[in-house]
C-alpha positions in Angstrom: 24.8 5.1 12.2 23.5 8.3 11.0 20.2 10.1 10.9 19.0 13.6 9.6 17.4 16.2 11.0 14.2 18.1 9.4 11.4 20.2 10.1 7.9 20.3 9.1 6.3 24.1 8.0 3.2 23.7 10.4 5.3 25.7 12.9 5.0 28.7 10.8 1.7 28.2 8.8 -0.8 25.7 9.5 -2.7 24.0 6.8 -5.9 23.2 9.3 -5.9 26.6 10.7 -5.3 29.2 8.3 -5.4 32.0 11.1 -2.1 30.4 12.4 0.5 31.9 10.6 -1.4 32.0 7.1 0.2 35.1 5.7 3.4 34.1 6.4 5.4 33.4 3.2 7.2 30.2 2.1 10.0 31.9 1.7 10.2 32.5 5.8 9.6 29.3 6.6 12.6 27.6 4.4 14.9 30.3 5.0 14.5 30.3 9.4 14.4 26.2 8.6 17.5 26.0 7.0 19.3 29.0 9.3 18.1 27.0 12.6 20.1 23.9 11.0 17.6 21.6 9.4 18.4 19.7 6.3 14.9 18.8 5.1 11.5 19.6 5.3 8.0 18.3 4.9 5.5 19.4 2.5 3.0 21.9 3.3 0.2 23.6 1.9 2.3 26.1 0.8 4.5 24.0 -1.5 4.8 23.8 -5.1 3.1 20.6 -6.6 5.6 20.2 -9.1 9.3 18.6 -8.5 11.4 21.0 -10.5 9.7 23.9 -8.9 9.8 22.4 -5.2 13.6 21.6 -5.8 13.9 25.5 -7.2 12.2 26.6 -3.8 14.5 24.5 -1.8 17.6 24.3 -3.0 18.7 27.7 -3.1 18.4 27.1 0.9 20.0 23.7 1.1 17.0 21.7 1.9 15.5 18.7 0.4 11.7 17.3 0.6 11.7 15.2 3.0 8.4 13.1 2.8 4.3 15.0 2.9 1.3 13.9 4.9 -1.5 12.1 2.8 -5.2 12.0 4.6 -6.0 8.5 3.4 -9.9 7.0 3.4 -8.9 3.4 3.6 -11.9 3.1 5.7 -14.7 3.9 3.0 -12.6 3.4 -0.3 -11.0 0.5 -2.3 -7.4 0.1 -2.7 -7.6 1.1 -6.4 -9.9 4.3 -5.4 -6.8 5.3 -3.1 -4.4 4.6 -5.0 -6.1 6.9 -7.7 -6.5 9.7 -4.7 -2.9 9.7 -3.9 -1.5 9.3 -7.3 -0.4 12.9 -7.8 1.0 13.1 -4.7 3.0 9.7 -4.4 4.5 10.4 -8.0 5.6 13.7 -6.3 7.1 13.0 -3.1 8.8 9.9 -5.8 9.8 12.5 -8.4 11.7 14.6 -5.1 13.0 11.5 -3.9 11.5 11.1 -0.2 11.7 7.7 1.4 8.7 7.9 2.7 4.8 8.6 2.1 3.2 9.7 5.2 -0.4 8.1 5.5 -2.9 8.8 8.3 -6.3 7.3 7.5 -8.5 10.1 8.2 -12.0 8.7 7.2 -14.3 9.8 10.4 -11.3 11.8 12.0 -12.6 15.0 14.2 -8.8 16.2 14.6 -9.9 19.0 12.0 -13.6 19.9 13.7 -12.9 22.4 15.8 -16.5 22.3 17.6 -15.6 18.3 18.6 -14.1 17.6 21.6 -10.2 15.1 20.8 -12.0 12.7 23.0 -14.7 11.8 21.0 -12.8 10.1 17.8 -14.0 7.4 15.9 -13.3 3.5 16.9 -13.0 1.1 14.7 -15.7 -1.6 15.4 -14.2 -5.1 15.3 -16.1 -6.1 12.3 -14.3 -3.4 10.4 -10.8 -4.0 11.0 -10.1 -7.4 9.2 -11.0 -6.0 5.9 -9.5 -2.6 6.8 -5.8 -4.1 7.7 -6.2 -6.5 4.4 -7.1 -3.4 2.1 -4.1 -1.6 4.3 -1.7 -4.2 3.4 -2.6 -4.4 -0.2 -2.0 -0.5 -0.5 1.5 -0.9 1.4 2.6 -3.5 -0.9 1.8 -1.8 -3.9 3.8 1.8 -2.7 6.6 0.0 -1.9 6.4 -1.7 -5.0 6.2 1.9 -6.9 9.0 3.2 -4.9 7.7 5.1 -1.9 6.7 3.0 1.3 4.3 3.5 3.8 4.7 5.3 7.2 1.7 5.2 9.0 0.5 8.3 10.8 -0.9 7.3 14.3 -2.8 10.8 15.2 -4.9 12.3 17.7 -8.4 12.2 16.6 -8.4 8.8 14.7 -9.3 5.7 14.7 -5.6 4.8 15.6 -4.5 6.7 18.4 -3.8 4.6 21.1 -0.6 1.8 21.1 -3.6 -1.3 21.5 -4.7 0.4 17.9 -1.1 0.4 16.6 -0.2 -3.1 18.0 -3.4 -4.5 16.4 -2.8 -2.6 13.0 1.2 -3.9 13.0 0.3 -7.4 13.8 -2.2 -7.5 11.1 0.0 -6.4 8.5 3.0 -6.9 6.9 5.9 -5.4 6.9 5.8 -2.8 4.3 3.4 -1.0 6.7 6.3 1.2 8.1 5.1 3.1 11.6 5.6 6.8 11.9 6.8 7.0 15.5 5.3 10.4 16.8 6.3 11.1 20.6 3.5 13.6 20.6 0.7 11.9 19.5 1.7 8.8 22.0 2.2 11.4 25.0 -0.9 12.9 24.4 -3.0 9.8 23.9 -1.5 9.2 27.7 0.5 6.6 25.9 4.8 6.1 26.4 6.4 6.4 23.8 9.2 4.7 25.4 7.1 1.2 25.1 5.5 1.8 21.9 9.2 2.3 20.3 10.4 -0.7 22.4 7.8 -3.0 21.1 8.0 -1.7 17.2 11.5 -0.5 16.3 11.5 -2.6 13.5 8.9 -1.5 12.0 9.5 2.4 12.6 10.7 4.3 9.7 10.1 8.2 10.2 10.2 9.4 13.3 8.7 12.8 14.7 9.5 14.3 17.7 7.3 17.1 19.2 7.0 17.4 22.8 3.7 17.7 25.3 2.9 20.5 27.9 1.6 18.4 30.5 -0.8 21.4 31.7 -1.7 22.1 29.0 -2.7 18.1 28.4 -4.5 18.3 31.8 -6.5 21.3 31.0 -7.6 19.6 27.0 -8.8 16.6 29.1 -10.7 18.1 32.0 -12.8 20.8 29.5 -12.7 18.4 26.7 -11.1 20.8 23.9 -10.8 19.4 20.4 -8.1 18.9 18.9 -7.4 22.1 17.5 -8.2 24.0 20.4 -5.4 22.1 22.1 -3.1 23.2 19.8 -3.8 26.7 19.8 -3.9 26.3 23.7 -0.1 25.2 23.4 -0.4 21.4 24.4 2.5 21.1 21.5 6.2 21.9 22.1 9.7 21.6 20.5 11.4 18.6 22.1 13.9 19.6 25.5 10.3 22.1 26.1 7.8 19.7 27.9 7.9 16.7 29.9 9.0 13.7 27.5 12.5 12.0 28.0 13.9 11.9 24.3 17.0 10.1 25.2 14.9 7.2 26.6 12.1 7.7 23.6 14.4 7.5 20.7 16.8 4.8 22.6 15.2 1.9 20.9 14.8 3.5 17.5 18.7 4.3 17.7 19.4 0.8 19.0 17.6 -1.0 15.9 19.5 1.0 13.3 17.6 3.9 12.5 18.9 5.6 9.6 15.9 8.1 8.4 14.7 11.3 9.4 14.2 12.5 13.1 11.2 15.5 12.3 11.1 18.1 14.8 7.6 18.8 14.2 5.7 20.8 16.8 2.4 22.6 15.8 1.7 25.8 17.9 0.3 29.1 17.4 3.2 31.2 15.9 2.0 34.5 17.1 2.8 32.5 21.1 5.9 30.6 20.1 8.2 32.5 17.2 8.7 29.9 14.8 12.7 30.4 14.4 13.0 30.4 18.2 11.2 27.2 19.0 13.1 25.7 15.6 16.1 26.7 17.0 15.4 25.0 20.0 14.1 21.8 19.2 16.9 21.4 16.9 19.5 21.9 19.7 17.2 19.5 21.6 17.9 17.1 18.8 21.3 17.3 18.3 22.1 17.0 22.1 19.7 14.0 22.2 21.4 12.1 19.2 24.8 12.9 20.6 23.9 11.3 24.2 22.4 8.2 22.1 26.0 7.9 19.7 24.3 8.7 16.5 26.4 10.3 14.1 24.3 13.3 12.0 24.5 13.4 8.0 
């Protein structure tokens, strides 16, 4: 069994906080991707919108899109209203052949107010999540349909962020809602990842591994920081840099037959953690992690 290694550019520029790395050039960010040994990427804001000029941008450094987030609205929209949102995106990450569509329902999310503490999210009231996980289903079918499935973004500052909220979103839809498994997100939501992996293996297809600083997690919880302040405050790591066991994380993942992308996908202030450095740790992280679990790399 074999799985691939990528990266995602928010260690070098991020999209949310333009003060983070915002004058650094694409260029940068593919070239110290590719030389710390990743073989894809995931869109940024950075990117081009246009698949022959994304596959100019990467090729010449041996990398291929891997998949690009989408902030869905699922919440306050119909599926035809979405689908229309995310046409130009879908028919781009399908154009650059990605195997995935990464959709985190972002309707009410504070993860981007930087004046709102994490811990005051959105819930989803109960009278909202039958039509919600109908509506979610509907949209699932009809990418996978089109040729670019679903992987579901559980994130800090959403209405799903703990594993209660995945389990009830899984269980209420089918299968063509794939899970994006994201060790950070779970850590941080004082979830284990361990248990969330155990329980949905089946159903996980992208993975992204980021770490937690566990004082740094103490310290967002006892002053109440948003979400963004977190991350600038370092509460995000490269894996092998913080206190999750990967080996035991990605153990059921590997034991159902994995075959996607592993993301090593760590958002932190680059002007604190040098984005080559940290890449070229997590990656070593990674590649001594997959070893241990007897997965081959492509």
């Amino acid at each position: 069994m074999a799985v691939r290694l990528g990266t995602n550019p928010i260690a070098w520029t991020n999209d949310d906080m333009p003060e983070l790395g915002g004058s650094t050039p694409l260029e940068t960010c593919l070239q110290e991707a590719a030389e710390a040994g990743f073989k894809g990427i995931e869109k940024g804001g950075k990117f081009p919108s246009d698949a022959a000029a994304m596959h100019a941008a990467l090729a010449p450094h041996g990398l291929v899109l891997v998949s690009g987030w989408y902030s869905g609205s699922l919440r306050t929209r119909s599926v035809e209203e979405e689908i229309a949102a995310m046409r130009e995106h879908f028919e781009l990450l399908k154009a650059c052949g990605c195997p995935v569509l990464i959709f985190a329902e972002t309707a009410g999310t504070v993860q981007g107010k930087r004046d709102v503490p994490v811990a005051d999210r959105p819930i989803m009231g109960e009278a909202e999540w039958p039509g919600y996980l109908e509506r979610l289903g509907r949209l699932a079918d009809w990418m996978a349909a089109n040729g670019v499935p679903m992987a579901f973004h559980h994130h800090m500052g959403t209405v799903i962020e703990k594993a209660a909220e995945i389990d009830r979103l899984l269980e209420g839809t089918p299968d063509t809602v794939g899970l994006l498994y994201d060790t950070g997100h779970l850590r941080f939501a004082g979830e284990d990842p361990a248990a969330v992996a155990r329980k949905w293996a089946r159903r996980i297809n992208h993975v992204h591994t980021k770490d937690v600083r566990p004082d740094v997690l103490a310290r967002v919880h006892a002053e109440r920081l948003s979400f963004l302040d977190a991350v600038v405050a370092g509460v995000f790591t490269v894996p092998g840099d913080g206190c999750i066991d990967f080996v035991a994380a990605l153990r059921p993942v590997a034991e159902a037959g994995y075959r996607g992308w592993v993301i090593c996908e760590a958002e932190q202030d680059p002007a604190k953690a040098h984005p080559l450095t940290y890449a070229r740790k997590g990656y070593a992280s990674l590649v001594a992690t997959v070893t241990k679990l007897g997965l081959d790399l492509a």
